[in-house]
C-alpha positions in Angstrom: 141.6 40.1 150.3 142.5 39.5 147.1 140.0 38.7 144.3 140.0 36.4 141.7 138.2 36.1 138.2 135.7 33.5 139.5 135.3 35.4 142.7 134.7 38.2 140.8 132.2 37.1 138.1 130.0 35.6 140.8 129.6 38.3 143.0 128.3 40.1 139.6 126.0 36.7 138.9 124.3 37.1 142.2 123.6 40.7 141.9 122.7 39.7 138.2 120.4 37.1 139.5 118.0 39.6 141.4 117.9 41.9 138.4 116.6 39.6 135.6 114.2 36.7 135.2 115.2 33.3 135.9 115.1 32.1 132.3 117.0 34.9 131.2 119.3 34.5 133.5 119.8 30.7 132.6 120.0 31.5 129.2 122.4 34.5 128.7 124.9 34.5 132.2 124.7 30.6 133.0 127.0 30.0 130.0 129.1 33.0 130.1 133.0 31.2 132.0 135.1 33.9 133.8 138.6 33.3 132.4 141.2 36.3 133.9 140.9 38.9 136.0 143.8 42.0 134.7 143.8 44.6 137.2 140.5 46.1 136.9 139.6 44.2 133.6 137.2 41.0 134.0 137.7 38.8 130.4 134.5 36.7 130.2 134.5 34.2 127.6 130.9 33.6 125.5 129.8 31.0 123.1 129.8 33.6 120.2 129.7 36.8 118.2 125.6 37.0 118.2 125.9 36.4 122.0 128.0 39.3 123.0 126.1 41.6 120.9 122.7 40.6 122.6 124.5 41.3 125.9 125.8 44.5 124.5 122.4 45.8 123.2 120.1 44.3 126.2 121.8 43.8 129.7 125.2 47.1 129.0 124.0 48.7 132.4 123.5 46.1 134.2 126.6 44.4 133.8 128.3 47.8 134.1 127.0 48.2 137.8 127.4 45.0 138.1 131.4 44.6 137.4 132.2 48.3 138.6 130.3 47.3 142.3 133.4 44.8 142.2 136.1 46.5 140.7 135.7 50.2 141.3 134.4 52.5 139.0 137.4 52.0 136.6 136.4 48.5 136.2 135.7 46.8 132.8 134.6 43.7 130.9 136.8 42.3 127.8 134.9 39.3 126.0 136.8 36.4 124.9 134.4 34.9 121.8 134.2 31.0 121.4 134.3 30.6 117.5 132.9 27.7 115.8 134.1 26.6 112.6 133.1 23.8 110.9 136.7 22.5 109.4 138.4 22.8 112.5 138.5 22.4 116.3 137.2 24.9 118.4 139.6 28.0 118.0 139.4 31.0 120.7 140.0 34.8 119.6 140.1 37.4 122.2 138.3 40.3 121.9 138.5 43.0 124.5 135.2 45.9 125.3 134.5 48.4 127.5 131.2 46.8 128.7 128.9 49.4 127.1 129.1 49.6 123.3 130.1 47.9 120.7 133.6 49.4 120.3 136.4 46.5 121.1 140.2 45.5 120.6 141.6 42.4 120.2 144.1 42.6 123.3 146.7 43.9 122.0 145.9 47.7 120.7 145.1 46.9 117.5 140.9 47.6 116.5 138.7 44.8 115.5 135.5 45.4 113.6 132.7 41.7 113.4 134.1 41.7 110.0 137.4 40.8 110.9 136.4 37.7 113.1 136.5 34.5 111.9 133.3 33.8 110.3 130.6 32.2 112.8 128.3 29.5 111.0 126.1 32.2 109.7 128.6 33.0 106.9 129.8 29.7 106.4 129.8 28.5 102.9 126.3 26.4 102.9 127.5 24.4 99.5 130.5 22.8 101.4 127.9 21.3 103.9 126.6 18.1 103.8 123.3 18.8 103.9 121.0 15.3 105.1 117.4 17.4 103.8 118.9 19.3 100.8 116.4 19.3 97.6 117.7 18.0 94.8 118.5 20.4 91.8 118.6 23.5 93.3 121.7 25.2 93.7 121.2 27.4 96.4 120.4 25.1 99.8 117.1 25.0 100.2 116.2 22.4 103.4 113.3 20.4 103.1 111.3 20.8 106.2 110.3 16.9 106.1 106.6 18.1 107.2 103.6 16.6 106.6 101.2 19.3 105.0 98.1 17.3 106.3 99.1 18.2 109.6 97.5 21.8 110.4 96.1 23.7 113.5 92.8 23.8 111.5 92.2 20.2 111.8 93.8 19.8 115.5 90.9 19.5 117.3 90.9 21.4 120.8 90.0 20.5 123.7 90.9 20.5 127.4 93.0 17.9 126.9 95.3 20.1 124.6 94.3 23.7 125.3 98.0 24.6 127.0 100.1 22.9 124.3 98.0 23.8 121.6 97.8 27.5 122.4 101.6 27.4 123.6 101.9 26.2 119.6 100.0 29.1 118.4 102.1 31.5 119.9 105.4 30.0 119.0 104.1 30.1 115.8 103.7 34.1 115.6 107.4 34.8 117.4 109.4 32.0 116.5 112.1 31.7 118.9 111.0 35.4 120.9 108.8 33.8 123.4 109.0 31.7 126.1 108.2 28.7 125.0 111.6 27.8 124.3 112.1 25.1 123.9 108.5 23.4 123.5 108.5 20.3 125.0 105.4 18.1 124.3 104.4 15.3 125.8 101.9 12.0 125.9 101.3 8.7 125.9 101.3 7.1 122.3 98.7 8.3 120.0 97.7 11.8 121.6 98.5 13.9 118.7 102.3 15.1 119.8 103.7 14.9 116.1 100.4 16.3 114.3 100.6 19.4 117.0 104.3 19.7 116.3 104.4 19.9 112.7 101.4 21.7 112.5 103.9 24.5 114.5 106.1 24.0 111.6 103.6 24.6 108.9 101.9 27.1 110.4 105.7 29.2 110.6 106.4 28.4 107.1 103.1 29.9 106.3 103.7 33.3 108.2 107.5 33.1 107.3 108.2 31.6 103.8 111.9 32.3 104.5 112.8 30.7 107.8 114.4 27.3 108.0 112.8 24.3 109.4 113.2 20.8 110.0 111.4 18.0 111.0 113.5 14.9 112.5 112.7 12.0 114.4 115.1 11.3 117.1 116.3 7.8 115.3 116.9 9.9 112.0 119.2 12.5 113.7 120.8 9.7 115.4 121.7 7.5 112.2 122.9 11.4 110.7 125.4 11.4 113.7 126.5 7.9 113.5 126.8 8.1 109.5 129.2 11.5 110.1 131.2 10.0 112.9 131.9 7.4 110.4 132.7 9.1 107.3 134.5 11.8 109.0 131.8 14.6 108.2 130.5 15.5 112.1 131.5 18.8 111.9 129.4 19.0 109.1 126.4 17.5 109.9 126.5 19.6 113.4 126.5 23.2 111.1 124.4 22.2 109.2 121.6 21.9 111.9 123.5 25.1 113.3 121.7 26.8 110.3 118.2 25.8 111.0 115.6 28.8 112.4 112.7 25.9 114.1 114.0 22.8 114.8 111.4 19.9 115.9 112.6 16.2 116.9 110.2 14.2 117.7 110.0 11.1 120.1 113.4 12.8 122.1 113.2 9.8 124.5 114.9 7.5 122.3 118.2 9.4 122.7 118.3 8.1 126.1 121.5 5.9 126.7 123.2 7.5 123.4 125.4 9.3 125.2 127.6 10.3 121.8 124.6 11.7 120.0 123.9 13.6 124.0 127.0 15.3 123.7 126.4 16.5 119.9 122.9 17.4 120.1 123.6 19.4 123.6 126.0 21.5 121.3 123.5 21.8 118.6 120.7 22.5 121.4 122.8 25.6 123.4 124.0 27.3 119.7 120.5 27.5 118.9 118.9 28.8 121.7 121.3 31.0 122.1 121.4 32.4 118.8 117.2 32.7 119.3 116.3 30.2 117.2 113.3 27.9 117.8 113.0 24.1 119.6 110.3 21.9 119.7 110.7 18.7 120.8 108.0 15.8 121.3 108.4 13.0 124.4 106.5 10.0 125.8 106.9 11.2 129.1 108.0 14.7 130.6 111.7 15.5 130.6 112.1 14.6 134.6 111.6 11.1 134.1 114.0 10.6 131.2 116.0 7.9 131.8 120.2 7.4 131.1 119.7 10.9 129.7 122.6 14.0 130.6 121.6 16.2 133.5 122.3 18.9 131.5 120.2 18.5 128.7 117.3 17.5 130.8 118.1 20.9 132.6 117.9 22.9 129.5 114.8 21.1 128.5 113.0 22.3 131.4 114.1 25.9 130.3 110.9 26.4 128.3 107.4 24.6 128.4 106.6 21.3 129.3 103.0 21.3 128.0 101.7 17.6 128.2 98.7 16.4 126.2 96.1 14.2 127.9 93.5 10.9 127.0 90.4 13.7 125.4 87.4 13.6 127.2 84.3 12.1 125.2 83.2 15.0 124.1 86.3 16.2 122.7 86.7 12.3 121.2 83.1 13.1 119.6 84.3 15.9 118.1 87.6 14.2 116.4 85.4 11.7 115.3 82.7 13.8 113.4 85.7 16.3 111.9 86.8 13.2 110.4 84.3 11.9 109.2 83.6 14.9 107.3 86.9 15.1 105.7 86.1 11.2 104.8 82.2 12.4 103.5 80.3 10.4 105.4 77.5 10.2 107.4 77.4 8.1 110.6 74.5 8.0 113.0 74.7 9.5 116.4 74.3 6.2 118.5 77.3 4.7 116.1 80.1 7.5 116.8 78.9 7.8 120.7 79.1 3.8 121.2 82.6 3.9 119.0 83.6 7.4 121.0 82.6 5.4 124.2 85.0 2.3 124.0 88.2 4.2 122.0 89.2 6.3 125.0 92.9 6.6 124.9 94.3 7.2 121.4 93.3 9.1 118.7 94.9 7.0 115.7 92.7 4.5 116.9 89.3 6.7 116.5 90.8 7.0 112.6 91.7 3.3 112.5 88.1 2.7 113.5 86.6 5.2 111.0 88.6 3.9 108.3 87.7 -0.1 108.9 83.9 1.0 109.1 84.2 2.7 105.9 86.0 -0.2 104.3 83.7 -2.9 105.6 80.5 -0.8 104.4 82.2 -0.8 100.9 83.2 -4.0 100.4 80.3 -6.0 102.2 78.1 -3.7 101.2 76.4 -3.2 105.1 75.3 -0.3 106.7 77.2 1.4 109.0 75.2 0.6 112.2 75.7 -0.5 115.7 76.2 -4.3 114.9 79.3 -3.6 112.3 80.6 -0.8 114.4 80.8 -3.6 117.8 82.5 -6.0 115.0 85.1 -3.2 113.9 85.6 -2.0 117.9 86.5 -5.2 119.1 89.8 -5.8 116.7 91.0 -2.6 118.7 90.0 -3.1 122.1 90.4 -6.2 124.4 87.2 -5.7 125.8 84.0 -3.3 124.8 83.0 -0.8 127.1 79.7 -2.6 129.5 76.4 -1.7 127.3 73.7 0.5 129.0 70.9 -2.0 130.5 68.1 -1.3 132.1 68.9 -1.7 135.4 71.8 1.2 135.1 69.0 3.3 134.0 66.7 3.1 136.9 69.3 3.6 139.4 70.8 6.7 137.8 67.2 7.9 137.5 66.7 7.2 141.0 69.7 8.9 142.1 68.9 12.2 140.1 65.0 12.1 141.6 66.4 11.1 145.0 64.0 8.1 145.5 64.9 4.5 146.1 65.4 2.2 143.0 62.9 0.0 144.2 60.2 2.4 144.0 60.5 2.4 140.3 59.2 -1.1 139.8 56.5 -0.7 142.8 52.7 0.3 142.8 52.9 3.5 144.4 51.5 6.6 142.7 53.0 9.5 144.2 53.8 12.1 141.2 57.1 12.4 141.7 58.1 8.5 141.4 55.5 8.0 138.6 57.9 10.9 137.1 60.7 9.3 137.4 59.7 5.4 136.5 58.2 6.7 133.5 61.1 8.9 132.3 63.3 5.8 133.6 60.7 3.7 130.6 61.7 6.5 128.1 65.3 6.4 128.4 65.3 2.9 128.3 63.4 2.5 125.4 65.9 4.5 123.8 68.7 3.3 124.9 68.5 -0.2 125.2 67.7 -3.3 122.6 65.0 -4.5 125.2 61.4 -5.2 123.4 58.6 -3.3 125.1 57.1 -6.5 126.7 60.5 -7.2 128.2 60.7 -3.4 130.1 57.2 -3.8 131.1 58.4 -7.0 133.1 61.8 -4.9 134.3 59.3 -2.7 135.6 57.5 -4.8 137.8 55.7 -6.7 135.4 53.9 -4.3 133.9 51.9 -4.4 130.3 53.7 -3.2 127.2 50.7 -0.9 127.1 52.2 1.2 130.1 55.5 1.2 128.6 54.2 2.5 125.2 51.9 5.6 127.2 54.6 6.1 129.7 57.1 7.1 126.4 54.3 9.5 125.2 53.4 10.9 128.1 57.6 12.2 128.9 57.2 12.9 124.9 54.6 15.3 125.3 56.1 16.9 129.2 59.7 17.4 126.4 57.7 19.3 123.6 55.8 22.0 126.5 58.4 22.2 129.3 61.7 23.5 128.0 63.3 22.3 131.7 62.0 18.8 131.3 63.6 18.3 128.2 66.6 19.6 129.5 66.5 17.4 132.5 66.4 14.7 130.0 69.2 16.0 128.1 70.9 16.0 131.1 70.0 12.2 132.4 70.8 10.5 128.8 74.4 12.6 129.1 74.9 11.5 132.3 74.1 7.9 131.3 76.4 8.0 128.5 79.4 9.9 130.5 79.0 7.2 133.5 79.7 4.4 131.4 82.0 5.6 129.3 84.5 6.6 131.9 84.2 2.6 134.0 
């Protein structure tokens, strides 16, 4: 039977396959094209320089058993080397190895050293580029990073919410582009903290490596970039120029979707990057499966990395957001105010520091208190309708639950300890918790006097300041009450 080059090369891909990782595999033989099979020489062609030599240095034996289980044991690999180059087309040089070292010819005898190649976009003259980020006045190109220097991992609150992504970040952050988490896809509804955690990534790099390049671009910016070039002529520009970038982050990646132009070109930017081990983050709405109108193939290479998505925090979590903030703000705010605020903003975090900001204003300017009253008044021009307020009634039935004894009970005449336990602690919470006067839970609780409301509250005072557990049962019952409401 006789062989041919594609025949060839995938018999090597499948023995390949069961030698190396899956991402590996995807990311250093998916590209690689057979292009002629010479006797017993395979010619592969690869994207570039920096990716033959990776093959070279990390994966020589395997593709020598590889190719010689095909070809004999005089078989042998020659690379052909896709060159990019940033004032012409795509132009091809053959260059011909032996599979194991770094010793090659270019096909016809004559020796080639890297030096002799055409120059691959790491030597390309960077003042001929049209650089979209450059700094002004300094001659050398320096790339603004477009971050935002507020956003840090010190001040990204974690929580369960964020734990994967956020620790994903961290990581990226000490081996940019060596891990793998590339590339780093968050994602989250609106308001979640997606940019923040992505440029706090970037920051954090910059910090541990003052001399790596990175940029910060929303997906609409790098669109208008591609447009403006495809205009004025300058795309092969504007695509080396990201070529050159070390961490690149685009945020909000959906809106490429249906832009099939700025696809093609970022798919090209996308694969020299990751090939040549450089970092991606990107930020989404939604995770990269359910990206509509977008190439299969760039959804494909999105899911090469981590998807880490980034949920609604929990209230404790929301608590804790609140409080960092309103440190950083200096001010105080009582308990009761940030849990009835942390209760009814649920979903987005820009609207916990919308809310803190308008409560700060208002106490300014009007001069009021920050209290429950101007807190509901600042809530409601965020939220359509204010989480349902604890009443009574929710009391004693939670309370009854956790005792196991019928609500009724409560508000009866009976005197066994263990009810009277439970209808007084039921008094103390809802003392506490609600607006109700003491005459007004007396008649709640079967129209009893204010006096037994008032020695009821004492008397679970005392039981909290001499039984450790019953305080802690307590603890437990007011969280419960709080939790139960705030997730209706």
């Amino acid at each position: 039977m006789v062989k041919d080059h594609a025949t060839v090369w995938e018999s090597c891909l499948q023995n390949i396959r069961n030698n190396v990782n899956m991402q590996a595999f995807r990311t250093w033989f998916e590209p690689i094209k057979p292009v002629r099979l010479d006797g017993n020489a395979l010619t592969i062609q690869v994207p570039n320089k920096y990716f033959y030599e990776w093959l070279e240095e990390h994966y020589v034996s395997l593709l020598k058993t590889s190719i010689r289980s095909q070809l004999g044991d005089k078989g042998r690999l020659e690379y052909q080397i896709l060159v990019s180059d940033s004032r012409e087309e795509e132009r091809r040089k053959s260059i011909a190895g032996n599979g194991m070292g770094n010793n090659y010819s270019n096909g016809n005898g004559s020796s080639v050293s890297l030096s002799d190649q055409v120059p691959y976009y790491n030597n390309v003259d960077t003042d001929s580029i049209k650089n979209p980020f450059v700094i002004p006045g300094i001659k050398k190109m320096k790339v603004d990073p477009q971050l935002n220097p507020n956003y840090r991992f010190d001040n990204y609150i974690e929580g369960d919410c964020n734990r994967l992504a956020r620790s994903a970040g961290h990581a990226i952050s000490r081996k940019p582009g060596q891990t793998s988490f590339n590339p780093l896809v968050i994602f989250g509804n609106v308001g979640l903290g997606k940019t923040h955690l992505a440029q706090a990534i970037g920051n954090e790099i910059l910090d541990k490596f003052p001399t790596k390049t990175v940029l910060y671009v929303s997906s609409e910016k790098f669109t208008n970039q591609i447009i403006a070039g495809i205009k004025n002529n300058a795309i092969n520009d504007v695509v080396t120029f990201y070529q050159l970038i070390d961490v690149l982050i685009v945020d909000d990646i959906q809106f490429l979707e249906g832009k099939k132009k700025t696809q093609d070109i970022f798919f090209h930017i996308f694969n020299q990057l990751h090939q040549n081990g450089k970092q991606i983050i990107l930020t989404s709405d939604r995770p990269p499966k359910d990206l509509q109108d977008m190439e299969e193939r760039l959804i494909s290479r999105f899911k090469w990395g981590l998807s880490a998505d980034l949920q609604a925090p929990d209230l404790e979590t929301r608590i804790a957001i609140l409080e960092y903030k309103m440190m950083q703000e200096g001010v105080e705010i009582a308990q009761d105010v940030t849990e009835f605020i942390c209760y009814n903003i649920k979903n987005n975090i820009r609207e916990l520091e919308g809310v803190l900001i308008s409560l700060i204003a208002q106490s300014s300017l009007n001069r009021r208190e920050i209290d429950i009253d101007l807190a509901k008044e600042v809530v409601r021009n965020f939220v359509t309708e204010i989480n349902k307020e604890i009443t009574v009634e929710f009391i004693q039935k939670l309370v009854a639950d956790y005792f196991k004894v019928p609500v009724e009970t409560l508000n009866g005449k009976t005197r066994k300890r263990s009810i009277v336990i439970a209808r007084q602690l039921s008094m103390y919470l809802a003392k506490n918790m609600t607006d109700r006067s003491l005459k007004a839970l007396g008649e709640v609780f079967g129209g009893r006097d204010h006096s037994t409301v008032i020695y009821s509250c004492r008397t679970v005072q005392d039981l909290m300041e001499t039984d450790p557990f019953f305080k802690e049962t307590v603890s437990d019952l007011e969280k419960k009450i709080r939790m139960s409401l705030s997730e209706k």
